[in-house]
DSSP file (Angstrom, degrees, kcal/mol; ACC not computed):
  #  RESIDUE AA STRUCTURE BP1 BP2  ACC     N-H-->O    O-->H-N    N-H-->O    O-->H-N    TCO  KAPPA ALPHA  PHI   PSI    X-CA   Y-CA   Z-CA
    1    1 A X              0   0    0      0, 0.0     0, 0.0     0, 0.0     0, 0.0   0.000 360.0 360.0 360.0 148.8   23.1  -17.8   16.2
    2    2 A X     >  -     0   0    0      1,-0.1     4,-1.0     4,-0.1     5,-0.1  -0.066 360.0-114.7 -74.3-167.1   25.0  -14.7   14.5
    3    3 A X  H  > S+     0   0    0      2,-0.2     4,-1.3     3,-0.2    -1,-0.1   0.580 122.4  49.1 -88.4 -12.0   23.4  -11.3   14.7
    4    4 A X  H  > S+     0   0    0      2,-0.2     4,-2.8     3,-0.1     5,-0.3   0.892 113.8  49.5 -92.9 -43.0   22.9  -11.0   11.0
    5    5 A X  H  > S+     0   0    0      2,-0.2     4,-2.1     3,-0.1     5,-0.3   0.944 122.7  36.7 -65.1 -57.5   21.1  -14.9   11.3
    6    6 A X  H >X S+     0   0    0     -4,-1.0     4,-2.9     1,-0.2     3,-1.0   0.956 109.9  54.3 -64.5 -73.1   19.0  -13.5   14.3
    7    7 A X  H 3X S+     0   0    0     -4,-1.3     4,-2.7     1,-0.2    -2,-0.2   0.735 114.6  47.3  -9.8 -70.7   18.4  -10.0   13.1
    8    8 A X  H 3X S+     0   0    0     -4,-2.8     4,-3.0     2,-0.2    -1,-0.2   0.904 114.4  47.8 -44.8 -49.2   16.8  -12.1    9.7
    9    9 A X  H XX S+     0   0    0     -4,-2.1     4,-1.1    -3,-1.0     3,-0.6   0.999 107.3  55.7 -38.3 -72.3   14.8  -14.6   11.8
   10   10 A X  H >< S+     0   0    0     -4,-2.9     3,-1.7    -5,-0.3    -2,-0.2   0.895 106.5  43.1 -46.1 -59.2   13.7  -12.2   13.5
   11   11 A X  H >X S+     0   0    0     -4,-2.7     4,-2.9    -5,-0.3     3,-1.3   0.773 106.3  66.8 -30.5 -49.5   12.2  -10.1   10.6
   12   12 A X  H <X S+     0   0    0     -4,-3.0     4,-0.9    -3,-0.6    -1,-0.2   0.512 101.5  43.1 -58.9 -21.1   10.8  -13.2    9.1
   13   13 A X  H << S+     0   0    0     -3,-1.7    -1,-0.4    -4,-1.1    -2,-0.2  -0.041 114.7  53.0-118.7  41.8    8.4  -13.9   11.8
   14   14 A X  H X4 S+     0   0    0     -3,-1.3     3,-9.9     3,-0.1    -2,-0.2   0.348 109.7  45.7 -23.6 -71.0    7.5  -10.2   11.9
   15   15 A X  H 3< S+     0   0    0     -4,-2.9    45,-0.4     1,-0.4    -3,-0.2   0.862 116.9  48.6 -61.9 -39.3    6.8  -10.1    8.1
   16   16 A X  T 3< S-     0   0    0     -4,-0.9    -1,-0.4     1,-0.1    -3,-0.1   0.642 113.5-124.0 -61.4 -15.4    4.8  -13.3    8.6
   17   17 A X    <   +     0   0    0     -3,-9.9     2,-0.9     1,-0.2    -2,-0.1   0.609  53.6 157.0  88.1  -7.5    3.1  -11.8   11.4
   18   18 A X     >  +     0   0    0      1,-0.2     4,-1.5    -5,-0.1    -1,-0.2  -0.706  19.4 175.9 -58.0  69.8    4.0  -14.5   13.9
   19   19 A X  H >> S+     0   0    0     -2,-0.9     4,-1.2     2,-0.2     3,-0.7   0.994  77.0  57.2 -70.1 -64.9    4.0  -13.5   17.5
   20   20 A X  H >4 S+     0   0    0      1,-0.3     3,-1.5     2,-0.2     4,-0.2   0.210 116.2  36.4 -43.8-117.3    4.7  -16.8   19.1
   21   21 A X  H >> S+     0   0    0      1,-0.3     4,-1.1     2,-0.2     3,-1.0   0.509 117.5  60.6 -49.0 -40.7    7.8  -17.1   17.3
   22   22 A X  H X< S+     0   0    0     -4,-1.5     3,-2.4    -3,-0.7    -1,-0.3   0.962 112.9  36.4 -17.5 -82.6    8.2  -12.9   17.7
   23   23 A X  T << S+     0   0    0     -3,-1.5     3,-0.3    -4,-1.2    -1,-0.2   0.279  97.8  77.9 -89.4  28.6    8.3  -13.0   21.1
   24   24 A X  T <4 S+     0   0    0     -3,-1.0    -1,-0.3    -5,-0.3    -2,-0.2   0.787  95.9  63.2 -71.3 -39.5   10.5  -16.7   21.3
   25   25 A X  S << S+     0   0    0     -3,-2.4    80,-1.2    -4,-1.1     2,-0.3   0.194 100.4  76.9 -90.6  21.4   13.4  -13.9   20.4
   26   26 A X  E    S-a  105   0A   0     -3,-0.3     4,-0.2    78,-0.2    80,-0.2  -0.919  86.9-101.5-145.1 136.6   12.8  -12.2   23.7
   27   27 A X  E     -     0   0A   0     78,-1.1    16,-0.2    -2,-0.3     3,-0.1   0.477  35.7-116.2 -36.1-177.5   13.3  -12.3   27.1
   28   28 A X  E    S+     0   0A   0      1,-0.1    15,-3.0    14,-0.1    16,-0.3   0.939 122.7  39.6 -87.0 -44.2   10.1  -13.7   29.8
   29   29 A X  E    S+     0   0A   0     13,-0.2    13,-0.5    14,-0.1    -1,-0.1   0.144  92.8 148.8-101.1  10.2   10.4   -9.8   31.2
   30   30 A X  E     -     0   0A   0     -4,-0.2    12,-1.8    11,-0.2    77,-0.3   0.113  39.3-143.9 -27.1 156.0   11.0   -8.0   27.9
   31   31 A X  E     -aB 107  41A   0     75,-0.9    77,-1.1    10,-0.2     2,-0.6  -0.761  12.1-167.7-137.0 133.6    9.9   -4.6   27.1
   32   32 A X  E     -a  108   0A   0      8,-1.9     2,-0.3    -2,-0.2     8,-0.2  -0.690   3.3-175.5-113.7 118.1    8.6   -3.6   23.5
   33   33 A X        -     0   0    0     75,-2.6     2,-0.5    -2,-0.6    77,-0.1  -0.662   4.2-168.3 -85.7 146.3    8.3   -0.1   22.7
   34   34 A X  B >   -F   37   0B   0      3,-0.8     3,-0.7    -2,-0.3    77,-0.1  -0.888  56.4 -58.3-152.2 134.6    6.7    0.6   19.2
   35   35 A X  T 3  S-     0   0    0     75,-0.8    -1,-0.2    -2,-0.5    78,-0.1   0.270 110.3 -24.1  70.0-104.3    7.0    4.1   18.1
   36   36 A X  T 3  S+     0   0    0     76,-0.1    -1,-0.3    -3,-0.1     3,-0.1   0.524 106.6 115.6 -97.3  10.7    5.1    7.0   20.7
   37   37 A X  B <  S-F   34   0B   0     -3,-0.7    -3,-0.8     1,-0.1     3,-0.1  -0.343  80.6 -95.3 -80.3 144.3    2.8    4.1   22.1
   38   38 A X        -     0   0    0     -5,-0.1    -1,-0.1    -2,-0.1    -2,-0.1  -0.264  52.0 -90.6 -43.9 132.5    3.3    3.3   25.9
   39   39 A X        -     0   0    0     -3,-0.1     2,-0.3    -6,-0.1    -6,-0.2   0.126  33.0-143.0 -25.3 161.8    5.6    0.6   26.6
   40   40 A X        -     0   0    0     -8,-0.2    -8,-1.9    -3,-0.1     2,-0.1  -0.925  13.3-155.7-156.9 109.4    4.6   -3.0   27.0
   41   41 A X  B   > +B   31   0A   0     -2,-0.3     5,-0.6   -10,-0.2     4,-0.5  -0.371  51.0  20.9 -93.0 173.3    6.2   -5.4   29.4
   42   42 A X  I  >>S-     0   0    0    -12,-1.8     4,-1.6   -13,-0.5     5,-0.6   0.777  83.0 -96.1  35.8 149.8    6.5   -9.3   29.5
   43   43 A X  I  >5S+     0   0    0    -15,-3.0     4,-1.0     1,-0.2    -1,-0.2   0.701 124.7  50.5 -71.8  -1.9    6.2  -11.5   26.5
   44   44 A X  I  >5S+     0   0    0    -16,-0.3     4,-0.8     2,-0.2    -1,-0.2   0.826 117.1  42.9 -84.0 -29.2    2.1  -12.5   27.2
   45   45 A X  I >>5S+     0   0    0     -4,-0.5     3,-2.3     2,-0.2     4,-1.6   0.999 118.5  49.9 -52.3 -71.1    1.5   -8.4   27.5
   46   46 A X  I 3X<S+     0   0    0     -4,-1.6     4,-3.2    -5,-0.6     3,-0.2   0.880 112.4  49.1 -25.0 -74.1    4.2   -8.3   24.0
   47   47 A X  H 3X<S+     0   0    0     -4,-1.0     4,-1.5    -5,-0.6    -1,-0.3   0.767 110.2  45.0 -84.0 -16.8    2.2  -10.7   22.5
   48   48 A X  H <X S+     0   0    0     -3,-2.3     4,-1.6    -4,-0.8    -2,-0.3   0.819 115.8  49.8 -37.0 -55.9   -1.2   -9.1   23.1
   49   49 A X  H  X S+     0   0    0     -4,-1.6     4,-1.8    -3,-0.2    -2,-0.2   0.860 116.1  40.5 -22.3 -66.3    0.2   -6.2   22.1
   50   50 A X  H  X S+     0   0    0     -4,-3.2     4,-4.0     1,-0.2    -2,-0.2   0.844 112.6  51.3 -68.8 -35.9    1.6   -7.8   19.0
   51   51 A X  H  X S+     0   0    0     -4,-1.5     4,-1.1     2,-0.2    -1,-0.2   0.755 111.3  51.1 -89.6 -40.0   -1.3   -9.9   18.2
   52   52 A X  H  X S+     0   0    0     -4,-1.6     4,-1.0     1,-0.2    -1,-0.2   0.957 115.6  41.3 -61.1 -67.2   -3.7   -6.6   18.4
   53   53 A X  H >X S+     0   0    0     -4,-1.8     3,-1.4     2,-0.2     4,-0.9   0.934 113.5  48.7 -67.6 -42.3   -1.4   -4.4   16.0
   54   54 A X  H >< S+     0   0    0     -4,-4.0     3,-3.6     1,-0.3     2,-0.8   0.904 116.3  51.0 -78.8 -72.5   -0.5   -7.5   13.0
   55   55 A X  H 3< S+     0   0    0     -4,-1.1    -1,-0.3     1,-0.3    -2,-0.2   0.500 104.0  59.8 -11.2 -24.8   -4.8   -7.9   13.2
   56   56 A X  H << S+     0   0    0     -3,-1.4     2,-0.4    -4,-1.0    29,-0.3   0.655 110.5  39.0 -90.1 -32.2   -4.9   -4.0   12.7
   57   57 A X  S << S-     0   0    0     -3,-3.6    27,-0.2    -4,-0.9    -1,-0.2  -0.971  73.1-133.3-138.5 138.3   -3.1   -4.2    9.2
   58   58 A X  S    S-     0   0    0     25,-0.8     2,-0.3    -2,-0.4    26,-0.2   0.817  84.6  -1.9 -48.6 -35.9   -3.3   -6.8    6.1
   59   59 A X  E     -G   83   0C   0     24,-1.1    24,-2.4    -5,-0.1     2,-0.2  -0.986  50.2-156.5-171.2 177.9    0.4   -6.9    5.9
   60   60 A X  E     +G   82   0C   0    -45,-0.4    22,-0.2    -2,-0.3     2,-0.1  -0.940  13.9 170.4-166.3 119.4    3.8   -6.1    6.8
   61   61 A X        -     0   0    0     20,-1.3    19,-0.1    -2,-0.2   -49,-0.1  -0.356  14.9-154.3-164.1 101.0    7.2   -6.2    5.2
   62   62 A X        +     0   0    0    -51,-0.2     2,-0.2    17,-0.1    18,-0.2  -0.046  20.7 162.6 -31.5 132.7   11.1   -5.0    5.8
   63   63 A X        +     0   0    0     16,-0.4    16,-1.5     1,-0.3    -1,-0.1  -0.790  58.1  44.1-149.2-174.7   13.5   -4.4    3.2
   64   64 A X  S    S-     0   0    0     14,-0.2     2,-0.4    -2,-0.2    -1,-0.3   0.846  77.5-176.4  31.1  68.7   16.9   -2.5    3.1
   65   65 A X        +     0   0    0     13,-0.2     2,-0.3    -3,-0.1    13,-0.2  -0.900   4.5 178.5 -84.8 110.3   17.6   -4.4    6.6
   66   66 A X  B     -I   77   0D   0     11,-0.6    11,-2.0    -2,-0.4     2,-0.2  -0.954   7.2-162.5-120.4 146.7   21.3   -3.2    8.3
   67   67 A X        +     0   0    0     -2,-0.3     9,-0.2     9,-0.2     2,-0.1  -0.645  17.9 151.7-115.1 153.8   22.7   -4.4   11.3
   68   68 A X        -     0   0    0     -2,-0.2     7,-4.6   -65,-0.1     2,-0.2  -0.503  19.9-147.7 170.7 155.9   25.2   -3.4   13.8
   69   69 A X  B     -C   74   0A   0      5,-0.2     2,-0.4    -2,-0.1     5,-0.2  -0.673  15.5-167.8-131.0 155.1   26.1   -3.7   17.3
   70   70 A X  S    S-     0   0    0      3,-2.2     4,-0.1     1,-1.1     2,-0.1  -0.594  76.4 -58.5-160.3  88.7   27.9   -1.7   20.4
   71   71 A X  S    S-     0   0    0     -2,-0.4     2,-1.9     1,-0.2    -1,-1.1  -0.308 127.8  -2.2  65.0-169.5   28.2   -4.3   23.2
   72   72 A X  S    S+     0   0    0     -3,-0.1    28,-2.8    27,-0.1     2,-0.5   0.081 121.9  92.1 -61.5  30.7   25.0   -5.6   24.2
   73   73 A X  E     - D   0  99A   0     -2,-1.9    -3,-2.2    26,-0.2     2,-0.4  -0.934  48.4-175.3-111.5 115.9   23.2   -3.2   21.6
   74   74 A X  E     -CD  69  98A   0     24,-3.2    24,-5.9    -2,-0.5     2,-0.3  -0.876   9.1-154.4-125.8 154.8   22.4   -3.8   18.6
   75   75 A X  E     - D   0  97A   0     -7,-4.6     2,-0.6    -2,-0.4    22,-0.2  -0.870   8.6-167.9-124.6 139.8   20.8   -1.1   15.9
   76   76 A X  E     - D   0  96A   0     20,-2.0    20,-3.6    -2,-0.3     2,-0.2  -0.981   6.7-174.5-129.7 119.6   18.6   -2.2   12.8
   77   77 A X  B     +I   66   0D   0    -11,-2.0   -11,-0.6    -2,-0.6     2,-0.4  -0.627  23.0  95.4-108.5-178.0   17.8    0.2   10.2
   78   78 A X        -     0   0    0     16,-0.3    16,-3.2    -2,-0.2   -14,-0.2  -0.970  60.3 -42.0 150.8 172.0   15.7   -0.2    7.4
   79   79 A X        -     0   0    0    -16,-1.5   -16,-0.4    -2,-0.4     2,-0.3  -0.200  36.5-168.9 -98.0 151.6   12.3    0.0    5.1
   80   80 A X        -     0   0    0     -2,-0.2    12,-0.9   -18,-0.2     2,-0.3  -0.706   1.7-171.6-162.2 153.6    9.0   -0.8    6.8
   81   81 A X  E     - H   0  91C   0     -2,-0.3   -20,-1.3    10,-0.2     2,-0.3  -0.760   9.9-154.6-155.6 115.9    5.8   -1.2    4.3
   82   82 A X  E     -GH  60  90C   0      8,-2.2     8,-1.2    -2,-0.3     2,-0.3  -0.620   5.8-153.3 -99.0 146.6    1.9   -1.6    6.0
   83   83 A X  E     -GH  59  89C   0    -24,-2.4   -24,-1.1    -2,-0.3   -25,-0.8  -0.991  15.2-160.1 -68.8  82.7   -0.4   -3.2    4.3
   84   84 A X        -     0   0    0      4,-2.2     3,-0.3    -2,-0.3   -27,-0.1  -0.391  34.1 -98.1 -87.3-172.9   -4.0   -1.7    5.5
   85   85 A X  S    S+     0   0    0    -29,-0.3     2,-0.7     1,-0.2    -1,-0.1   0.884 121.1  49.8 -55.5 -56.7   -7.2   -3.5    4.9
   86   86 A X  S    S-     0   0    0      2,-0.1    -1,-0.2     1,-0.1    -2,-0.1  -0.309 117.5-110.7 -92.4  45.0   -8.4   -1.8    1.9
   87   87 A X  S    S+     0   0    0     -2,-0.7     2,-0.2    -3,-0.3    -2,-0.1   0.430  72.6 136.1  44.3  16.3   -5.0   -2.3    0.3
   88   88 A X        -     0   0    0     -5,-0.0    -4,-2.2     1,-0.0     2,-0.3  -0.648  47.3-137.7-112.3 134.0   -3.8    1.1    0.3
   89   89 A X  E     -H   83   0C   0     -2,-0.2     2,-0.7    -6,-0.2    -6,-0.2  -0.807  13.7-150.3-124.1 161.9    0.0    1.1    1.6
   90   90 A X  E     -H   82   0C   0     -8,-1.2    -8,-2.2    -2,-0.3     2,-0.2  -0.974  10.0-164.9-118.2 109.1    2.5    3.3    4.0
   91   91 A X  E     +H   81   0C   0     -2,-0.7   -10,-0.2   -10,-0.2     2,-0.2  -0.755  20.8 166.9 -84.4 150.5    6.0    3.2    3.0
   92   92 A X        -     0   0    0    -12,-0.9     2,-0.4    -2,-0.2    22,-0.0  -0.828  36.5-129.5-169.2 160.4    8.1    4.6    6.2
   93   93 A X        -     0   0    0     -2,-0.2     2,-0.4   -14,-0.1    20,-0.4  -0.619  39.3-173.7-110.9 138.4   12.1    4.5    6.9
   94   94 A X        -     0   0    0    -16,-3.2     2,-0.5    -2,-0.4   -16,-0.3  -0.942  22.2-155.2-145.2 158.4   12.5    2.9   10.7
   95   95 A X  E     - E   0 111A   0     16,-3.0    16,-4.5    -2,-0.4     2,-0.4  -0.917  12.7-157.9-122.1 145.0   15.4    2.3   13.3
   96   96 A X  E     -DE  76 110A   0    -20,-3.6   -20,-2.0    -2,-0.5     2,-0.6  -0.950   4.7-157.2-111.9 137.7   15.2   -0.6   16.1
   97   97 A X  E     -DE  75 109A   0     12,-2.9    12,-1.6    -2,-0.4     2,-0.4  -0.954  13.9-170.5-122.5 115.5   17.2   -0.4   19.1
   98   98 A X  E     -DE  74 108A   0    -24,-5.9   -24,-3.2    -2,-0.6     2,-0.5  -0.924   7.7-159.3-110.6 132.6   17.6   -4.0   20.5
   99   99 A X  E     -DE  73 107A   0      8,-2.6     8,-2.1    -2,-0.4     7,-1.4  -0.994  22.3-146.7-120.6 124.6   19.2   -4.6   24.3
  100  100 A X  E     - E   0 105A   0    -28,-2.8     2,-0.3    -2,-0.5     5,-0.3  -0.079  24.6-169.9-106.0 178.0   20.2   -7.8   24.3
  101  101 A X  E >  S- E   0 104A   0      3,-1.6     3,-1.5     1,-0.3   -74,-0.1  -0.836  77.6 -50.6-161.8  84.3   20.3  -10.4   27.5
  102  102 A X  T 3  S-     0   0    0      1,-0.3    -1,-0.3    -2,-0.3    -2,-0.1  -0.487 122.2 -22.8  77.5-139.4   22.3  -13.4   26.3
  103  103 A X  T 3  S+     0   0    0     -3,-0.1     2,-0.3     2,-0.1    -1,-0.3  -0.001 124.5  93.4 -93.5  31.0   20.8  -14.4   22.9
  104  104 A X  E <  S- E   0 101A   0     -3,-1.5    -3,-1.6   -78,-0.0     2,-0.4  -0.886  80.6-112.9-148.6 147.0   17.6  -12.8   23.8
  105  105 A X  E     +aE  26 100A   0    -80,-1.2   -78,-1.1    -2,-0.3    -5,-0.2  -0.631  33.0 171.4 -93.7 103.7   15.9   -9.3   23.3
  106  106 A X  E    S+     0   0A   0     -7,-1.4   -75,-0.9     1,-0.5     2,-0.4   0.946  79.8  21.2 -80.8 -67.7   15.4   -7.2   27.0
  107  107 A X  E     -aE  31  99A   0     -8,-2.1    -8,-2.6   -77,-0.3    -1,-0.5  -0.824  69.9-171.2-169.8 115.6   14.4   -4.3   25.6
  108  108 A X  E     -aE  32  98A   0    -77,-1.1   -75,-2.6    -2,-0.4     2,-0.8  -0.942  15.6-177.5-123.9  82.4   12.9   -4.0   22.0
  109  109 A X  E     - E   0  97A   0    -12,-1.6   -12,-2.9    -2,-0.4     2,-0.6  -0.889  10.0-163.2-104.9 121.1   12.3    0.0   20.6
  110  110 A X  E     - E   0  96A   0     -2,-0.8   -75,-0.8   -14,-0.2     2,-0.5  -0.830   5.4-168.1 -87.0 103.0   11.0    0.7   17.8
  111  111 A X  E     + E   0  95A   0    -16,-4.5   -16,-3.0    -2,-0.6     2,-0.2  -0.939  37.1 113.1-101.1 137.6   11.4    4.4   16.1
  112  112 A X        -     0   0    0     -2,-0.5     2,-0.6   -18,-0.2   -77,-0.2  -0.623  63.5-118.2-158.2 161.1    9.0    5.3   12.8
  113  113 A X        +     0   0    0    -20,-0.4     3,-0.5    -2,-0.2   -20,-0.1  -0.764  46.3 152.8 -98.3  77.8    6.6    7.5   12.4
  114  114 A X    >   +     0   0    0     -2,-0.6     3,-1.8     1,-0.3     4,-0.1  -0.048  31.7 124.6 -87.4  25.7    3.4    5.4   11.5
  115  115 A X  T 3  S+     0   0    0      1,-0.3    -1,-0.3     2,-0.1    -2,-0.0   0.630  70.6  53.6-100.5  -1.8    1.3    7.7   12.7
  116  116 A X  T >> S+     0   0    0     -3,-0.5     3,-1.6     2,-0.1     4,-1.2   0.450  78.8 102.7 -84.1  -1.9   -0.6    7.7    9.0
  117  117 A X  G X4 S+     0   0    0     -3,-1.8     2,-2.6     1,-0.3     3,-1.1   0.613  87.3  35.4 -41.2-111.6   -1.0    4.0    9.4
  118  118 A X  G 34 S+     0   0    0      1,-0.3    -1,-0.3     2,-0.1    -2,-0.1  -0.184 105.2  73.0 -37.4  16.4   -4.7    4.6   10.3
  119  119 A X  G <4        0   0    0     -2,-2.6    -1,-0.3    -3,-1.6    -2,-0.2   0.844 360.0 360.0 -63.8 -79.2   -5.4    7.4    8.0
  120  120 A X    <<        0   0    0     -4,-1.2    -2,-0.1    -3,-1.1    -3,-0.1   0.228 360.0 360.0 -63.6 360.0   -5.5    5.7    4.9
């Protein structure tokens, strides 16, 4: 699969909300960083994790998605829009830093500054 083909995939089971298929794009020993929250190793921690935070907000969806890579790094920039419960929404501009293992995701960081997610 390309990087632009993964990189979309990938997004797609984000927007959907989709941890099994999430963490399908990541190594058994991953570790997913999300913004100043502690790190999170191995994909059943990663999917706890994940499963906790898409439950936390109504929706989720990426736009203005660019790719590009330097060696087994690849950088995703982009658009981010929460959803909360009571329908009230967080626009916020976010970068991913992916280190890659094969076709597979070691090391998953997230930078944005959500940190009004759970304000509104």
């Amino acid at each position: 699969m390309s990087q632009n083909n993964f990189i979309n995939e990938m997004y797609l089971a984000i927007d959907a909300k989709d941890t099994n298929r999430l963490v399908s794009y990541m190594t058994d020993d991953a570790i997913f960083t999300f913004a100043n929250i502690p790190s999170v190793e191995g994909k059943s921690n990663i999917s706890g994790f994940l499963d906790n935070f898409f439950n936390s907000i109504k929706a989720i969806s990426h736009t203005e998605i660019e790719s590009w890579q330097s060696g087994k790094v690849w950088f995703v920039t982009g658009k981010v829009t929460y959803t909360r419960h009571n329908d009230s929404i967080l626009k916020a501009p976010f970068g991913v830093m992916l280190k890659m293992n094969g076709n597979l995701v070691k090391d998953y960081q997230i930078f944005v500054d959500a940190s009004e997610l759970y304000k509104g």
